[in-house]
PDBQT receptor file of N, H, CA, C and O in Angstrom, charges set to zero:
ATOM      1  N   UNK A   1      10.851  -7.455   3.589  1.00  0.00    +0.000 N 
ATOM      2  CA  UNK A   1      10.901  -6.454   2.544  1.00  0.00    +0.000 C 
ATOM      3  C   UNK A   1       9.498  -6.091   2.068  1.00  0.00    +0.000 C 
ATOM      4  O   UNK A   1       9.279  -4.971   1.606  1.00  0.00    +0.000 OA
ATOM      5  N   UNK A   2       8.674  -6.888   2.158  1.00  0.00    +0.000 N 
ATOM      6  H   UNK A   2       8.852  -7.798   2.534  1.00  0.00    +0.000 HD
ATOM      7  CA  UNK A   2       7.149  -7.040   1.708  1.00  0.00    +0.000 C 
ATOM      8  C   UNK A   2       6.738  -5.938   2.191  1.00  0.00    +0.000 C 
ATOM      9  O   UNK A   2       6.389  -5.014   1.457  1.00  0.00    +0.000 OA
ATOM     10  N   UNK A   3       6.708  -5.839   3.979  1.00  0.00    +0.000 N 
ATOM     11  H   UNK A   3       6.992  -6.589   4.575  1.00  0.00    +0.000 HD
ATOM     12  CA  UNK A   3       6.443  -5.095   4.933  1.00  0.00    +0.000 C 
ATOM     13  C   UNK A   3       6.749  -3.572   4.816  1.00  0.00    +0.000 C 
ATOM     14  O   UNK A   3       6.250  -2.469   5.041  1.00  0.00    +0.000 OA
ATOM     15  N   UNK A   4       7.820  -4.149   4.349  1.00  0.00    +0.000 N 
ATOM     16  H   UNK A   4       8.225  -5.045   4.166  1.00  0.00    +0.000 HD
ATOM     17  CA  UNK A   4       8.484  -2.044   3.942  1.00  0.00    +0.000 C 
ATOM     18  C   UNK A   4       7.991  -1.814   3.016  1.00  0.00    +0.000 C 
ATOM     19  O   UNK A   4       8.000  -0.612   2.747  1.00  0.00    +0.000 OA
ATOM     20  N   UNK A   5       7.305  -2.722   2.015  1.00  0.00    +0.000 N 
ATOM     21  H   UNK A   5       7.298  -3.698   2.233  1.00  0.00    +0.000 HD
ATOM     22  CA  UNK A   5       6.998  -1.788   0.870  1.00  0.00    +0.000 C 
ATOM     23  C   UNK A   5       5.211  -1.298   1.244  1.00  0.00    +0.000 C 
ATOM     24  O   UNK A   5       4.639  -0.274   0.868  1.00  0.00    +0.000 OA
ATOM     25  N   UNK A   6       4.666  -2.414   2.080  1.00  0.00    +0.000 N 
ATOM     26  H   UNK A   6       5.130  -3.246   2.385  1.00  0.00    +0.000 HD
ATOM     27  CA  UNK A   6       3.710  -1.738   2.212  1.00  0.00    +0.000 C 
ATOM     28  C   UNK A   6       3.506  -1.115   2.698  1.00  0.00    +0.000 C 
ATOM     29  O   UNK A   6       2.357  -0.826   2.365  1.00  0.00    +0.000 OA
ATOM     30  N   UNK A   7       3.901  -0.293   3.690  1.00  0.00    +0.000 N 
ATOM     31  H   UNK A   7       4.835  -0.528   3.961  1.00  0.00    +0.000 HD
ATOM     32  CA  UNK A   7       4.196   0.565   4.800  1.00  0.00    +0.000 C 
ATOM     33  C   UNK A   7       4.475   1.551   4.274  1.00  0.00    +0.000 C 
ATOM     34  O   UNK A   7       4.044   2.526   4.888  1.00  0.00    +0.000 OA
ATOM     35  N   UNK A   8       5.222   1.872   3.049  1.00  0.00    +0.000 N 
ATOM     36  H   UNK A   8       5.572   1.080   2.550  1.00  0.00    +0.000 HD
ATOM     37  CA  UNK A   8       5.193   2.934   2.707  1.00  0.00    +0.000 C 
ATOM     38  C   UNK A   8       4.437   3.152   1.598  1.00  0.00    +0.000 C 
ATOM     39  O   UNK A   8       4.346   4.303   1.169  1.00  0.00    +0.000 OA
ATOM     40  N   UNK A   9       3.881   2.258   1.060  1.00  0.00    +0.000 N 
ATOM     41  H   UNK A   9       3.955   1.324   1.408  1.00  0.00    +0.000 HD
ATOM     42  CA  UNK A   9       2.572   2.392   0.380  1.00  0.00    +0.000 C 
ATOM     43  C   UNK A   9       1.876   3.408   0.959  1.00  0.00    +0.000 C 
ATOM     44  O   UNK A   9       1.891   4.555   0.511  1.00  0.00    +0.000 OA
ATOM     45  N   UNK A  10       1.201   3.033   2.024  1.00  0.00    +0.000 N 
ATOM     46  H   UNK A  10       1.189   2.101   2.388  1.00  0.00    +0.000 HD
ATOM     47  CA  UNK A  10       0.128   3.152   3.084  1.00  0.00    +0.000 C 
ATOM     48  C   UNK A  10       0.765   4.594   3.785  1.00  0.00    +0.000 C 
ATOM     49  O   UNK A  10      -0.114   5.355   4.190  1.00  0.00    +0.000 OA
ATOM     50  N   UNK A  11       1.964   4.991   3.949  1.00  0.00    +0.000 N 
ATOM     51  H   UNK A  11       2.678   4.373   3.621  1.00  0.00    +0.000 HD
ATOM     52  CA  UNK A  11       1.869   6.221   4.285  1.00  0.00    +0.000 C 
ATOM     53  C   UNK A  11       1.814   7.379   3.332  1.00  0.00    +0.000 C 
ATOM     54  O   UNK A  11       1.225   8.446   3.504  1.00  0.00    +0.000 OA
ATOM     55  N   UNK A  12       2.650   6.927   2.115  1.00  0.00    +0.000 N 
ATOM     56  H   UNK A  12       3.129   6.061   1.975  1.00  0.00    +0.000 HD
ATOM     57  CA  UNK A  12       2.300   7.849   0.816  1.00  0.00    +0.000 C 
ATOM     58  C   UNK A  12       0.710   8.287   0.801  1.00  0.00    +0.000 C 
ATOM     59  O   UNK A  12       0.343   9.447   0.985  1.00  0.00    +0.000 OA
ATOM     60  N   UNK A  13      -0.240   7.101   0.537  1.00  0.00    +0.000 N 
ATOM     61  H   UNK A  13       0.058   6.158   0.388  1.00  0.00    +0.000 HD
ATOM     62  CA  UNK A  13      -1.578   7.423   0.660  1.00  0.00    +0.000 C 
ATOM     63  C   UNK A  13      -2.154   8.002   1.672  1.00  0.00    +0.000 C 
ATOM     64  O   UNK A  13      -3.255   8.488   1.411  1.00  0.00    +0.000 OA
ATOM     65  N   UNK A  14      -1.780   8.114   2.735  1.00  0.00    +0.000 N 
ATOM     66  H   UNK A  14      -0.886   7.720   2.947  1.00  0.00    +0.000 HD
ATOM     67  CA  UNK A  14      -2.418   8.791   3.830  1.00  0.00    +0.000 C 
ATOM     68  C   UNK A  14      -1.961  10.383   3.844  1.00  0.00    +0.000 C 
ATOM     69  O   UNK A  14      -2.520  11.425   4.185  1.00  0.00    +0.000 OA
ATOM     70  N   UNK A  15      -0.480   9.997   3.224  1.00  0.00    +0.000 N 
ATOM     71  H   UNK A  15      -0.025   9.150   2.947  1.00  0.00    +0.000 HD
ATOM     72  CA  UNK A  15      -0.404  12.098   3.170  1.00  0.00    +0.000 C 
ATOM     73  C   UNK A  15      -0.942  12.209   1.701  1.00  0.00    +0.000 C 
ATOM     74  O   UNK A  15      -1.244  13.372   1.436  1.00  0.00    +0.000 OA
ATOM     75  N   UNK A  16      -1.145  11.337   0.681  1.00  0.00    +0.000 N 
ATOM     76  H   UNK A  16      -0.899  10.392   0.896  1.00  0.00    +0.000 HD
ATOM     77  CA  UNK A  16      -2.045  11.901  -0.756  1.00  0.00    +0.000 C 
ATOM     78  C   UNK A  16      -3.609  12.282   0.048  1.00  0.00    +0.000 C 
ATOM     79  O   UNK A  16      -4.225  13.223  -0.453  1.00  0.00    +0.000 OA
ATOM     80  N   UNK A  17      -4.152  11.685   1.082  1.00  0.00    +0.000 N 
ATOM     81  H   UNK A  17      -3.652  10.921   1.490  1.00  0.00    +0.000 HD
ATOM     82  CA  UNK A  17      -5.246  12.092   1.707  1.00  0.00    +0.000 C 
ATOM     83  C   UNK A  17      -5.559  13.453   2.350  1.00  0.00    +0.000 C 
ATOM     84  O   UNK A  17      -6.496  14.230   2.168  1.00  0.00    +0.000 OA
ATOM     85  N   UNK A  18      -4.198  13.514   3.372  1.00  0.00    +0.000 N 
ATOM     86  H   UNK A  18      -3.437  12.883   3.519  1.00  0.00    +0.000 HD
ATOM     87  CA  UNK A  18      -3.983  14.832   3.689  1.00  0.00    +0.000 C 
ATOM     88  C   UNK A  18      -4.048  15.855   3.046  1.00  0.00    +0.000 C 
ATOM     89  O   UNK A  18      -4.830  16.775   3.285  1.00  0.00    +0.000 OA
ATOM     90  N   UNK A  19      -2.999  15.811   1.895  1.00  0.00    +0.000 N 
ATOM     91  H   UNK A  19      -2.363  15.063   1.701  1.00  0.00    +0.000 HD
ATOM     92  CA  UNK A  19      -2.764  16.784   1.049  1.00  0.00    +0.000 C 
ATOM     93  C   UNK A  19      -3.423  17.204   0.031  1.00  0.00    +0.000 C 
ATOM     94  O   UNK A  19      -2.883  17.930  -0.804  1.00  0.00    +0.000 OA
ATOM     95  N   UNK A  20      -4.813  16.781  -0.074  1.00  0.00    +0.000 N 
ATOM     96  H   UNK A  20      -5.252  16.192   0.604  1.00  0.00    +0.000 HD
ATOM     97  CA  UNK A  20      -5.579  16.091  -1.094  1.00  0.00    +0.000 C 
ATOM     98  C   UNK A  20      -5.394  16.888  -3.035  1.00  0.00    +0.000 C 
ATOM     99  O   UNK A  20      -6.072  17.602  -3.774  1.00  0.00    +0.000 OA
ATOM    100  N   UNK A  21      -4.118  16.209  -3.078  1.00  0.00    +0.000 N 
ATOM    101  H   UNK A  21      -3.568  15.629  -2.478  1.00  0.00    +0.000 HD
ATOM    102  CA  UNK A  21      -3.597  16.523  -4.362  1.00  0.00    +0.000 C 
ATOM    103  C   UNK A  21      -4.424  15.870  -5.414  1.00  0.00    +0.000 C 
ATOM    104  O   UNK A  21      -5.208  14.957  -5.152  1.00  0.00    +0.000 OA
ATOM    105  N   UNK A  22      -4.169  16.523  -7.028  1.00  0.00    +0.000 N 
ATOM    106  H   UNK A  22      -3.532  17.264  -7.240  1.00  0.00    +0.000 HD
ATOM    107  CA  UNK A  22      -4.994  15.858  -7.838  1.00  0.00    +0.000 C 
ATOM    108  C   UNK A  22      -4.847  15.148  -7.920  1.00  0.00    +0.000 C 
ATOM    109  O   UNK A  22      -5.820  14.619  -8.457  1.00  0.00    +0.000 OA
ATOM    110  N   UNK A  23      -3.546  13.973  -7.591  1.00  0.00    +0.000 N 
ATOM    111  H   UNK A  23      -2.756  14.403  -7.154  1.00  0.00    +0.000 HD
ATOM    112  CA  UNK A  23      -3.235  12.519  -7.732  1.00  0.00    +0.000 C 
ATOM    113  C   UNK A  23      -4.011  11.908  -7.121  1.00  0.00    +0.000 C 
ATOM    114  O   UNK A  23      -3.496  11.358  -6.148  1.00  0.00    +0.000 OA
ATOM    115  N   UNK A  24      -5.373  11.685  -7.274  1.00  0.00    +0.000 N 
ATOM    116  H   UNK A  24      -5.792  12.132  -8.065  1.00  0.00    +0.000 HD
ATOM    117  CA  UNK A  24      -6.070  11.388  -6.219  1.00  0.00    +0.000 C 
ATOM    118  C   UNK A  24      -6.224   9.546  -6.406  1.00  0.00    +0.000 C 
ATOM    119  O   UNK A  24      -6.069   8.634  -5.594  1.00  0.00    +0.000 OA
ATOM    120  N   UNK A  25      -6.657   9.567  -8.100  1.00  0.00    +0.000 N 
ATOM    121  H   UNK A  25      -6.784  10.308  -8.760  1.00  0.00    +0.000 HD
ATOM    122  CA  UNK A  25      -6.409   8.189  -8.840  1.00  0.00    +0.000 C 
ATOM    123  C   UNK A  25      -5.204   7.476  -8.380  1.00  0.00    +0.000 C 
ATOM    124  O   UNK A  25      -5.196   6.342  -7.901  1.00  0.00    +0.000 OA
ATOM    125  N   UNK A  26      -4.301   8.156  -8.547  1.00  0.00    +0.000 N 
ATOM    126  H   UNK A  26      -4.308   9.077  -8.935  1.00  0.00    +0.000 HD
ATOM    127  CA  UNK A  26      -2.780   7.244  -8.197  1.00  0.00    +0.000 C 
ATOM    128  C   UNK A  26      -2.575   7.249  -6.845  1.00  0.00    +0.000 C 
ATOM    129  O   UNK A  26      -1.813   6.443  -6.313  1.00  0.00    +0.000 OA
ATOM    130  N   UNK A  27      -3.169   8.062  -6.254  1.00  0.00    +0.000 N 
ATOM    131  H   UNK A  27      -3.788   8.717  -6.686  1.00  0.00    +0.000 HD
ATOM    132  CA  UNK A  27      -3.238   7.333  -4.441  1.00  0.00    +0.000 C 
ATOM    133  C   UNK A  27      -4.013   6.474  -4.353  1.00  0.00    +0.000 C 
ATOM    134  O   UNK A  27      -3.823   5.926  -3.268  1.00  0.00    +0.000 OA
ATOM    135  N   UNK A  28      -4.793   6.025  -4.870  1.00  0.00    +0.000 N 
ATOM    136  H   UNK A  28      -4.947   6.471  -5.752  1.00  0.00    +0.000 HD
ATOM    137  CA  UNK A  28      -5.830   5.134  -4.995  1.00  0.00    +0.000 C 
ATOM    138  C   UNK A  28      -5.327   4.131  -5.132  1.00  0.00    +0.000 C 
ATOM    139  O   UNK A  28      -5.493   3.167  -4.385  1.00  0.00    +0.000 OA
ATOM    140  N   UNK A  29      -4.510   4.168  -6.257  1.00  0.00    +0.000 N 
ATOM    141  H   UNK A  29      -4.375   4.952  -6.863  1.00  0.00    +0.000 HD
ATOM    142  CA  UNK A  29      -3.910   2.768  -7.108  1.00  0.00    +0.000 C 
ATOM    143  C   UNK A  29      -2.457   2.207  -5.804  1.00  0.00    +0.000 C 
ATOM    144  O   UNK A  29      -2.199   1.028  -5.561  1.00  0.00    +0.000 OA
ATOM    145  N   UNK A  30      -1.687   3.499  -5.130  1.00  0.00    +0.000 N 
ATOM    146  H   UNK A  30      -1.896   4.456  -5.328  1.00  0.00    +0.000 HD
ATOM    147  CA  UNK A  30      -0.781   3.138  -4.042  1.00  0.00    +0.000 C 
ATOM    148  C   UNK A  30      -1.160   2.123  -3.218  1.00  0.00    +0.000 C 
ATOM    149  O   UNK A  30      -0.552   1.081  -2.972  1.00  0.00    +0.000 OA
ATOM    150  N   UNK A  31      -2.910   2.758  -2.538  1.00  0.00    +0.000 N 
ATOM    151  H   UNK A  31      -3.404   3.604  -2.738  1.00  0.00    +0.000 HD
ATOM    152  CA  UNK A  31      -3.635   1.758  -1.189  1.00  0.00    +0.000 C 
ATOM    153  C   UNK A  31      -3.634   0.706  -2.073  1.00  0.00    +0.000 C 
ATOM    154  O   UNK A  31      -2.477   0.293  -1.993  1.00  0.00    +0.000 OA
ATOM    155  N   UNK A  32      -4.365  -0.159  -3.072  1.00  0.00    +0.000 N 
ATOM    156  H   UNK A  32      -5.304   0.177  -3.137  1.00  0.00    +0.000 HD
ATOM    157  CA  UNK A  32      -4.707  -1.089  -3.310  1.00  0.00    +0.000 C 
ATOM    158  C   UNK A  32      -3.216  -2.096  -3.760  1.00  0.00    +0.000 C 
ATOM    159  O   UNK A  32      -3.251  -3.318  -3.905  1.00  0.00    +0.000 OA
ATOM    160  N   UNK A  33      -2.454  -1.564  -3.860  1.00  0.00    +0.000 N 
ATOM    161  H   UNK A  33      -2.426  -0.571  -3.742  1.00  0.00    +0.000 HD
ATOM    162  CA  UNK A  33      -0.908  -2.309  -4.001  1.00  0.00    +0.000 C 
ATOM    163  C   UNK A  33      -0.154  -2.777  -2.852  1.00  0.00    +0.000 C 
ATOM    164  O   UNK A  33       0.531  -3.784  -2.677  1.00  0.00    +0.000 OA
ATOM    165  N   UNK A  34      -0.539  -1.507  -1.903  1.00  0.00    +0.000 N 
ATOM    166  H   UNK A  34      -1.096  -0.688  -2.045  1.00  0.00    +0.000 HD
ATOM    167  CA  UNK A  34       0.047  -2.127  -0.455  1.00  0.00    +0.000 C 
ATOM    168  C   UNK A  34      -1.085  -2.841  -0.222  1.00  0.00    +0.000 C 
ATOM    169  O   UNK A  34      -1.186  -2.773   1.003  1.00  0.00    +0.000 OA
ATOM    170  N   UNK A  35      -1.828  -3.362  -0.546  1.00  0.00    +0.000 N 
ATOM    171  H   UNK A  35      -1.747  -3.418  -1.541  1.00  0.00    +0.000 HD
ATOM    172  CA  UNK A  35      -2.744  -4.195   0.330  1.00  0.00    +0.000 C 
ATOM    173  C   UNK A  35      -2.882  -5.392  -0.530  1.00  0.00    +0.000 C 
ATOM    174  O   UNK A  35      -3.507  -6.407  -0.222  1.00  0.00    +0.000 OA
ATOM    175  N   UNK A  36      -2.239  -5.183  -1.643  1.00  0.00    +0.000 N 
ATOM    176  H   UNK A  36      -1.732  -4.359  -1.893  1.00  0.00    +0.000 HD
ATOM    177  CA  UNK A  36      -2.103  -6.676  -2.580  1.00  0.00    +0.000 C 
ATOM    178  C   UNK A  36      -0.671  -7.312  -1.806  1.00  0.00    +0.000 C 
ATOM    179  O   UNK A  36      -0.637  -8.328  -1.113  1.00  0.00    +0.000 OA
ATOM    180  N   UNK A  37       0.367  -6.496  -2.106  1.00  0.00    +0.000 N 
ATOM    181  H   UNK A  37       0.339  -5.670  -2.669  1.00  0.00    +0.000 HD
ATOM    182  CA  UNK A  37       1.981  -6.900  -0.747  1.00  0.00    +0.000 C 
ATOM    183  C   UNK A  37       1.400  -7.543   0.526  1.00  0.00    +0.000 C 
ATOM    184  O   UNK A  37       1.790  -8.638   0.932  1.00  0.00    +0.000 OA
ATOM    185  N   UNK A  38       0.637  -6.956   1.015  1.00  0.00    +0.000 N 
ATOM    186  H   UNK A  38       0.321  -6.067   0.685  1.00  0.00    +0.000 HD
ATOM    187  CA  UNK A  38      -0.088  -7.559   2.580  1.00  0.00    +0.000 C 
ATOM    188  C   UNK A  38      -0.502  -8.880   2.374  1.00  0.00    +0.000 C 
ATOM    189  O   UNK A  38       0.117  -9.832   2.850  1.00  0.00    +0.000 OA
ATOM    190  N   UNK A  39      -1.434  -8.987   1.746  1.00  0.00    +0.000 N 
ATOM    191  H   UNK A  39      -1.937  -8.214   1.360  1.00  0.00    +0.000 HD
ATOM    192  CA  UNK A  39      -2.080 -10.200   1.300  1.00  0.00    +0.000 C 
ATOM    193  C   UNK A  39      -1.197 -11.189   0.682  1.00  0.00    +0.000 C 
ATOM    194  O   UNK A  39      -1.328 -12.353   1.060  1.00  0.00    +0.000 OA
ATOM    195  N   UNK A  40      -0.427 -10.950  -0.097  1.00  0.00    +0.000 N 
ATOM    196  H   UNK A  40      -0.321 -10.004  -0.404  1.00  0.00    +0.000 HD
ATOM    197  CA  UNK A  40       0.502 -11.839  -0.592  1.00  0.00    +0.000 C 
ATOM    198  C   UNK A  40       1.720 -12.800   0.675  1.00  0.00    +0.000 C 
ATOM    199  O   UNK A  40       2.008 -13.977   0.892  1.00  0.00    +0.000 OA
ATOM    200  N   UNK A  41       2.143 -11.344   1.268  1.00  0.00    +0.000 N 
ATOM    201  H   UNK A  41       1.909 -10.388   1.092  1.00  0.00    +0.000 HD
ATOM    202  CA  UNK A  41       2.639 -11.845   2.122  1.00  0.00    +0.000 C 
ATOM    203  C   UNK A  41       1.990 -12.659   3.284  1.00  0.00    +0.000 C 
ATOM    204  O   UNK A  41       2.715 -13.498   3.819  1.00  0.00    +0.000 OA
ATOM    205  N   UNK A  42       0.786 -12.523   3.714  1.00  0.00    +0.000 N 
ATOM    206  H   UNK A  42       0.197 -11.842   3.280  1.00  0.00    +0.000 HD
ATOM    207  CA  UNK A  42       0.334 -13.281   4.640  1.00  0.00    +0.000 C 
ATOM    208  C   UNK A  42      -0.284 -14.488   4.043  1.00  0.00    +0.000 C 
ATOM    209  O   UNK A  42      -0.951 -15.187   4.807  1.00  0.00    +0.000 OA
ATOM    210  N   UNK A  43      -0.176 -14.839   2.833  1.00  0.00    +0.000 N 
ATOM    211  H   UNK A  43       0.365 -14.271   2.213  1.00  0.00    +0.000 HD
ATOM    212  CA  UNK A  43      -0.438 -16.191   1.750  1.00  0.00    +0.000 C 
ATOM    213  C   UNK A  43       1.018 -16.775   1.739  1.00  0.00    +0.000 C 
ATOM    214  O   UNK A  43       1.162 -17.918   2.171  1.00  0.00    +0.000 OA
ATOM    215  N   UNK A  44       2.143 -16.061   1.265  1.00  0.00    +0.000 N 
ATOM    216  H   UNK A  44       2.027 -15.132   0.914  1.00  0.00    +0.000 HD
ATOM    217  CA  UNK A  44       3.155 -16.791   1.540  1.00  0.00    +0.000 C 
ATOM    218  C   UNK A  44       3.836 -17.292   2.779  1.00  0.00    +0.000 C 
ATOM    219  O   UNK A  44       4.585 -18.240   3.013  1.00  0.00    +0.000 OA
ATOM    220  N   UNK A  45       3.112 -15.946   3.767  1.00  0.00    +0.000 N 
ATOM    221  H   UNK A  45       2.504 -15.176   3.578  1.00  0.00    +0.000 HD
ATOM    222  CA  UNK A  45       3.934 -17.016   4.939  1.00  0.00    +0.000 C 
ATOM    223  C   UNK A  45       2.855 -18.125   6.009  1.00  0.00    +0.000 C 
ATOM    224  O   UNK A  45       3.174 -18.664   7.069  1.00  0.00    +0.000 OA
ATOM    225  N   UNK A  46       1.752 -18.182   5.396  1.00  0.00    +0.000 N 
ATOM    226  H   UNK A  46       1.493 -17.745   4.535  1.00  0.00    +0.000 HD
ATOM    227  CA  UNK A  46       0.758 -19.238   5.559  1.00  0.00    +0.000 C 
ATOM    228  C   UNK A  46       1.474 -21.306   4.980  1.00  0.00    +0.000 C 
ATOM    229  O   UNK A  46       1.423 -22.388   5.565  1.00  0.00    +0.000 OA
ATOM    230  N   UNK A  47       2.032 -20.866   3.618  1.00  0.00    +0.000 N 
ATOM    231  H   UNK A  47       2.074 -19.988   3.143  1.00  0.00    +0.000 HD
ATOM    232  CA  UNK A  47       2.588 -21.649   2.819  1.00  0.00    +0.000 C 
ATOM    233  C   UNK A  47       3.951 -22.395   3.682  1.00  0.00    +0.000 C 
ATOM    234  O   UNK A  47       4.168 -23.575   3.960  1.00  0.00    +0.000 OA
ATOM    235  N   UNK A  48       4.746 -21.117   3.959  1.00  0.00    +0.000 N 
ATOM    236  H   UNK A  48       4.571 -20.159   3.733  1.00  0.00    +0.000 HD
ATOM    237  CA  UNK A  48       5.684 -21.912   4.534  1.00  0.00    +0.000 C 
ATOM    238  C   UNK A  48       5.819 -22.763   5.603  1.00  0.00    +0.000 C 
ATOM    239  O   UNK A  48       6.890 -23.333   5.808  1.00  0.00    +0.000 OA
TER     240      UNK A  48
């Protein structure tokens, strides 16, 4: 589930790139969330 969310993190931000809407801040804030999910997940499944 981790995976899906970052994944679509990461594509939202790539069409906020494309499209280069004024949301430019909150695409910003999208990348750095999917990449906190990433990280988390590759910490938790280090753990298990």
């Amino acid at each position: 589930m981790l995976w899906t969310i970052a994944v679509v993190l990461i594509v939202l931000w790539l069409l906020g790139l494309v499209s280069s809407t004024t949301l430019g801040g909150f695409i910003h804030i999208l990348l750095v969330l999917a990449i906190v999910v990433v990280l988390l997940n590759v910490i938790q499944g280090r753990r298990a």
